[in-house]
C-alpha positions, 0 to 999 in steps of 0.5 A, a space after each residue: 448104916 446098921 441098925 436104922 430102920 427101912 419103911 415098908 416101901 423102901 424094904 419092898 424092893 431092897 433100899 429102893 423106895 416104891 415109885 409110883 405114877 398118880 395121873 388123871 387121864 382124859 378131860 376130868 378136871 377134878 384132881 383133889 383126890 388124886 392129891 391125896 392119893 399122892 400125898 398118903 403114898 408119898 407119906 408113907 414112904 414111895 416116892 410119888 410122881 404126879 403128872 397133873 390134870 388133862 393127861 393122854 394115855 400116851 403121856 401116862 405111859 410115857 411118864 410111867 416109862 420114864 420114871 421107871 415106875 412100879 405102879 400108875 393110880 389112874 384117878 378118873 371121875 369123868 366117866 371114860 374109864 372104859 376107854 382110857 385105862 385100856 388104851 393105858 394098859 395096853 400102850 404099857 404092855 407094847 412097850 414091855 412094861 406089863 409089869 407095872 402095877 395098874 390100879 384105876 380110883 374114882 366113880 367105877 360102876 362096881 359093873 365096870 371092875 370086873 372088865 377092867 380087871 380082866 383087862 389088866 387093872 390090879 385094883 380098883 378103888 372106889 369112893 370110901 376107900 380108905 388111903 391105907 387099903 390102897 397103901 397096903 396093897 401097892 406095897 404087896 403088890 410090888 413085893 410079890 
C-alpha cells in the first residue's frame, strides 16, 4: 500500500516483523519481567512468542526453531544462568541456528556478563535496564 509507514521492526527485515522468543529457562518461577519484556516488544512492533515459566533449554530451542525466530530474551532470576544459557546457545548453534540473537535479562553478576558474552550472548540486561535500550538494540541487531 503506498505511502503507509513500516515500524522499525517490520522495516528491519523487509515487511516481516522482527520475532522474538521471550522464555524463562530452568525453575524460576517469577515471570513478571519477562511479561514485560514481552509485552514492550510486542508494542513496539516484533511480534513476540512467550513460551511461559519452567522451560528446558531443549524446549527454548525448539520454540526458537519452530518459530523461526530472530532473537531469544532469556529472563532468569534463579541464579542458573551459567548453565542454562550455554546449554541454550549451544543446542542453537548444533542445530544451525547461530544466527539468532541471544540476549540473556535478569540478576546477572556483572563478573558473569563477560563469560557469557564470550560464549555467545549478544547482550545482557540487567535489573534497571530500560525497556527501550533492549528494543533498540534487537531491532539493530537483527538489522545488521
Amino acid at each position: 500500500m503506498e505511502g503507509t509507514a513500516e515500524s522499525p521492526a517490520a522495516s528491519a527485515q523487509g515487511n516481516r516483523k522482527i520475532r522474538v522468543v521471550v522464555a524463562k529457562p530452568g525453575l524460576d518461577g517469577h515471570d513478571r519481567g519477562a511479561k514485560i519484556i514481552a509485552r514492550a516488544l510486542r508494542d513496539a512492533g516484533m511480534e513476540v512468542i512467550y513460551t511461559g515459566l519452567h522451560q528446558t533449554p531443549e524446549q527454548i530451542a525448539e520454540t526458537v526453531l519452530q518459530e523461526d525466530a530472530d532473537a531469544v530474551g532469556l529472563s532468569i532470576l534463579s541464579g542458573a544462568h551459567m548453565t542454562l544459557v550455554p546449554r541454550v546457545v549451544e543446542l542453537l548453534r548444533e542445530q544451525g541456528a547461530d544466527d539468532v540473537i541471544v540476549t540473556v535479562g535478569g540478576t546477572i553478576p556483572s563478573d558473569d556478563v563477560p563469560e557469557l558474552k564470550k560464549l555467545g550472548v549478544a547482550e545482557v540486561f540487567t535489573p534497571g535496564s530500560s525497556t527501550q535500550s533492549i528494543i533498540d538494540f534487537i531491532q539493530e541487531s537483527v538489522a545488521s
